[in-house]
N, C-alpha and C positions, 0 to 999 in steps of 0.2 A: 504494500500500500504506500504511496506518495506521502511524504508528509507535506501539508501546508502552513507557511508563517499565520499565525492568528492574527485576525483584524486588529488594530488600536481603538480604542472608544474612540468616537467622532469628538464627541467634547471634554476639555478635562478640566479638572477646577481651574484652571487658569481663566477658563473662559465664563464659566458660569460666575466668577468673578469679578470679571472686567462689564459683562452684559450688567449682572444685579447691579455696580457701582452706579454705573451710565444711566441706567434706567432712573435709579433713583437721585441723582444730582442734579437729574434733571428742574425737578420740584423744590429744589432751595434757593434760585435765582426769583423762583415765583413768589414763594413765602418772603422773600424780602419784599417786592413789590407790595404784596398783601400789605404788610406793615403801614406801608406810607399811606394807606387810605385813612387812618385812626380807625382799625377796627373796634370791635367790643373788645373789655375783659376777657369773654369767654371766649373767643376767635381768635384774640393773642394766646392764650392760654391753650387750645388748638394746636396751635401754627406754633409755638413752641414748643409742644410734647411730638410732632411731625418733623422740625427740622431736626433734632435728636433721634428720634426712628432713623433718621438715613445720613445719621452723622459719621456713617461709615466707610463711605465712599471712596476717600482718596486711599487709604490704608488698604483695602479690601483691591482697588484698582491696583497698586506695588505691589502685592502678594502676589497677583494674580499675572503681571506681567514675567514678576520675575519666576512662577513657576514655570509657566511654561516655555518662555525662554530658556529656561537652565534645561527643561525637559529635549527640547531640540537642537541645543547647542552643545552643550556641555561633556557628550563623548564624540563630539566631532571634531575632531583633534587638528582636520586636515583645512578647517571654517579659520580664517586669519584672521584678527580684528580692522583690516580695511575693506574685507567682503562684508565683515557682520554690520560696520558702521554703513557702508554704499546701500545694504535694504534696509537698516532703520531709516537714511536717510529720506527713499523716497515712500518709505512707509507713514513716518512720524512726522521726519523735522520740516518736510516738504508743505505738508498739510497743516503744518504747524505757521508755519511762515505764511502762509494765502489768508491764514484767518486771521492772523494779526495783524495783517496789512487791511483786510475788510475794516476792522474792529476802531484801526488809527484814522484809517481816513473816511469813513462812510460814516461810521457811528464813535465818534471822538467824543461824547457824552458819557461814554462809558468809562473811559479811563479813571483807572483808583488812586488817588494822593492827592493826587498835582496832573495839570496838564502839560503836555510837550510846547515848546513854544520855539525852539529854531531845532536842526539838523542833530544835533546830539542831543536835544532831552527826548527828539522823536526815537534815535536809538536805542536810547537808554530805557523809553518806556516798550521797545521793543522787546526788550532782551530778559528786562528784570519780570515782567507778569503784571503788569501796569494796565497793558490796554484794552482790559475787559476784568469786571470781578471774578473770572474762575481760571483768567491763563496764569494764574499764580504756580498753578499746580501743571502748565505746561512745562513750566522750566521748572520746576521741582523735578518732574519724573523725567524730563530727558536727560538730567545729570545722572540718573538711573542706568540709563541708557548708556552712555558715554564710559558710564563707571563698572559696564560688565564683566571686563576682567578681574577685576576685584573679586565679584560675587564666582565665577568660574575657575578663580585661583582657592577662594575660600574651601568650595564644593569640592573640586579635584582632594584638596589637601585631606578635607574628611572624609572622601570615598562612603564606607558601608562600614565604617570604623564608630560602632557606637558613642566611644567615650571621645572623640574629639567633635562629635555631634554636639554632645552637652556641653564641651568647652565651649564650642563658640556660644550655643545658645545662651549659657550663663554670663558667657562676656556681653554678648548684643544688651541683655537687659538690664545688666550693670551699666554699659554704656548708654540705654534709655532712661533708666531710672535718674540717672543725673543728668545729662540732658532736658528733662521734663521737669526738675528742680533748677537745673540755673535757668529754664525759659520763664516756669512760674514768680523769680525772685527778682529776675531783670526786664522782663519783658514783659509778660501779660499783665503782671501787678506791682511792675517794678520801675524803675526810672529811665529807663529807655522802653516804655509803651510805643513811640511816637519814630523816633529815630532809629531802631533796631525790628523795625517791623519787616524787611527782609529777611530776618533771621527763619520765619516759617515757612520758607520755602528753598530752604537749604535740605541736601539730601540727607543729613543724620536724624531731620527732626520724624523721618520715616525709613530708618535706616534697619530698625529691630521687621520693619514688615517686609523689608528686600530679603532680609537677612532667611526669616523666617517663611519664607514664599522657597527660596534656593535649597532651605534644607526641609522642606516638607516634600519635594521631588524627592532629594537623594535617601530619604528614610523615606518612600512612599509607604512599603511594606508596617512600619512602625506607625507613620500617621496615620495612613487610611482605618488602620486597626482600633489607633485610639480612637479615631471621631466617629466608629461607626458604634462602636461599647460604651462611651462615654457623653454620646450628644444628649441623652437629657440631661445633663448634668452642666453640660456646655450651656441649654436652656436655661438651667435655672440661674447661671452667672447674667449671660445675658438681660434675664430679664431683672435682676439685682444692680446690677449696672446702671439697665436704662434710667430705673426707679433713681441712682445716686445721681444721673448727670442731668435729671428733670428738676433732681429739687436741689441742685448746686444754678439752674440757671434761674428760676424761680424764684431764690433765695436776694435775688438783686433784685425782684421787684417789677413794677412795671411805671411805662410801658415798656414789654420785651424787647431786648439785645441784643440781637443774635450773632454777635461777637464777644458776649460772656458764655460763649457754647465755644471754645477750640478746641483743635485736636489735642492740645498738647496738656494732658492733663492724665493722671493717673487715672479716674474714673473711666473718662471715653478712650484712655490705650485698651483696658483691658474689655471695654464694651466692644470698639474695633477687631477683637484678638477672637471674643465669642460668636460675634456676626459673621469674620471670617469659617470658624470651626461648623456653623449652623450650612452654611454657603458650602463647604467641603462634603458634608453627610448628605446633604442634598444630590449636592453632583454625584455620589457616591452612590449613592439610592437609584439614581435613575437612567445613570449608567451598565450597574450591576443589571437594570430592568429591560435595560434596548428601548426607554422609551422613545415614541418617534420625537420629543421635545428638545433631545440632544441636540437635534441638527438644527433643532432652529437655532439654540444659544450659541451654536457653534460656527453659524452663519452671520448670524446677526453679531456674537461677539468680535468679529474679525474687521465691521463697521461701527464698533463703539465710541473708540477715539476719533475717530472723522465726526462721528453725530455728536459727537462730547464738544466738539471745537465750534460747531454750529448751533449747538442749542439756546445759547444768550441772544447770539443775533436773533432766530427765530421768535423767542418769548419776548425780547425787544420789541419786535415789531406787532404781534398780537397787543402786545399791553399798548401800546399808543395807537393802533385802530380801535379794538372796542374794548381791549382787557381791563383796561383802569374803571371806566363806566361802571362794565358787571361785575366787580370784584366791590367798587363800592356800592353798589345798590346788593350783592351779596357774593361777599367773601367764600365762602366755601364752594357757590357753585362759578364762581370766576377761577380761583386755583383748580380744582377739577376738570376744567374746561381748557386754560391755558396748556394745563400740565399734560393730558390728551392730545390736544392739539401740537403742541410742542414736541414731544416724543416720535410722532408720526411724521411730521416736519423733517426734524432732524435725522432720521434712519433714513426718508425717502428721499432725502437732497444728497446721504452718504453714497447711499447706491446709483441714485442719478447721477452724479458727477462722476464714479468712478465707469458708469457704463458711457458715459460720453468721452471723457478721457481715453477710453480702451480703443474706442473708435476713432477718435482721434490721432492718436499716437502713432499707430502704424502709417498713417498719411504725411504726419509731419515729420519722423524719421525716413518715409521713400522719398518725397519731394529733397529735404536736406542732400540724399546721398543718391540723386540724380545728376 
């Protein structure tokens, strides 16, 4: 009898990762909106226990890139790092660069600080995560990107070696723990609030979910084990969490802040760390099942960052044709409707442009090399 290689799951948590992230960050551009209407009490009070549900986002998206990159790079020995950089480039930093060109010059409203006002502060607001509220975290995760060999030097060196697994692991969260202590003592509550506000989109301040995404591949056997015998458990942290990082935003009172909600806080690491392990059993679940839903996250996860880059502009423009209206005449079904509408937007512009592009490309490399 023949033997045959076995299939690989269509989707792997890297992807059911990166989809959940996208799907849900979509809806915290909106909830700020909301705010500026003066909702009710109860409708902040809402829109504050919601942008906490999906304050997991950026964390859950680095775990997720970085597993499955380490899963397809990382014994391919013969991958150089100026092939691996050439397909991020025109994967990430290409897509990265169009929308922050949209964001400077079409929609300059959006930019967060300070405005650009000659040739270097438009670069400046280029580069640092300026020209839109959520390309913060562009340049966050392409230093990610850039800084692969690191995470593939790390992996290599642990192999399938238990005990230098828990070395690093031990190390990364000794290296968060204080991290998360000089951000809360200088920064979020300290005396450079204002000046050192770059500091949150430096790669260490998510450097324990790079860490921990790279060695949740190389121990698959060990992870997948524990999340599959331990997720209620993982549940009930989760939902202990949620409860501490509700009544730590809360605790400030109103009206709501939703910049007393960061990631960088002891409560929502480890809230992040459970939403991740929840997202892992899942995929696990329904992988082990062949359900046909793989291929959609597996499809759709492969256009989340393109829909991730376009989702502001889209809600942007909702919100000033009729979103602001029906959000103030009623908040919950203006965010419902935005968030809907916005989701479908963004997946359907990712796919359009890459099917125009695809058609395109081949014409304007035969004409060039005519």
């Amino acid at each position: 009898m023949s033997k045959t290689k076995p299939l690989e799951p269509v989707a792997d948590i890297g992807d059911y990762l990166k989809l959940g992230a996208c799907t849900a960050v979509m809806s915290q551009p909106i909830m700020s909106y909301a705010l500026t209407t003066n909702p009710s009490i109860g409708a902040q009070t809402g829109i504050g226990v919601m942008y906490n549900l999906v304050k997991y986002t950026a964390p859950a998206f680095i775990f997720g890139i970085l597993y499955t990159t380490t899963r397809t790079t990382i014994n391919n020995y013969e991958l150089t790092y100026g092939q691996y950089l050439k397909n991020m480039w025109h994967a990430l930093f290409v897509p990265t660069i169009w929308w922050t060109f949209i964001y400077l010059l079409v929609m300059p409203q959006m930019q967060q600080v300070n405005r650009y006002h000659n040739l270097g502060s438009f670069i400046w607001h280029f580069v640092n995560g300026n020209a839109a509220p959520h390309l913060w975290y562009n340049t966050m995760m392409l230093q990610f990107i850039i800084l692969m060999p690191l995470f593939w030097a790390i992996g290599r060196w642990c192999g399938q070696h238990t005990k230098r697994g828990i070395i690093i692991a031990c190390t990364t969260i000794a290296i968060a723990a204080l991290w998360l202590w000089f951000y809360d003592t200088q920064v979020f509550t300290g005396p450079h609030v204002r000046d050192w506000y770059l500091f949150d989109r430096l790669f260490i301040s998510f450097f324990i979910y790079g860490v921990f995404g790279m060695l949740a591949w190389q121990y698959r056997s060990h992870f997948n084990s524990f999340i599959m015998k331990w997720w209620p458990a993982i549940a009930v942290i989760f939902i202990a969490t949620f409860w501490w990082t509700n009544h730590e935003l809360f605790s400030y009172g109103f009206p709501i802040n939703l910049g007393n909600a960061p990631y960088y806080k002891p409560s929502m690491t480890l809230y992040d760390l459970a939403a991740i392990g929840l997202f892992s059993a899942l995929c696990l679940y329904q992988v082990k099942a062949q359900l046909p839903f793989t291929n959609f996250v597996h499809k759709f996860a492969g256009f989340a960052y393109k829909a991730y880059l376009s989702n502001v502009f889209w809600s942007e423009c909702l919100w000033l044709l009729f979103g602001r209206n029906l959000t103030s005449a009623n908040a919950w079904v203006g965010i419902l409707l935005l968030y809907v509408l916005t989701w479908c937007i963004s997946f359907a512009s990712a796919f359009g442009l890459h099917a125009i592009w695809s058609r395109i490309k081949p014409m304007i490399i035969k004409s060039a090399t005519a």
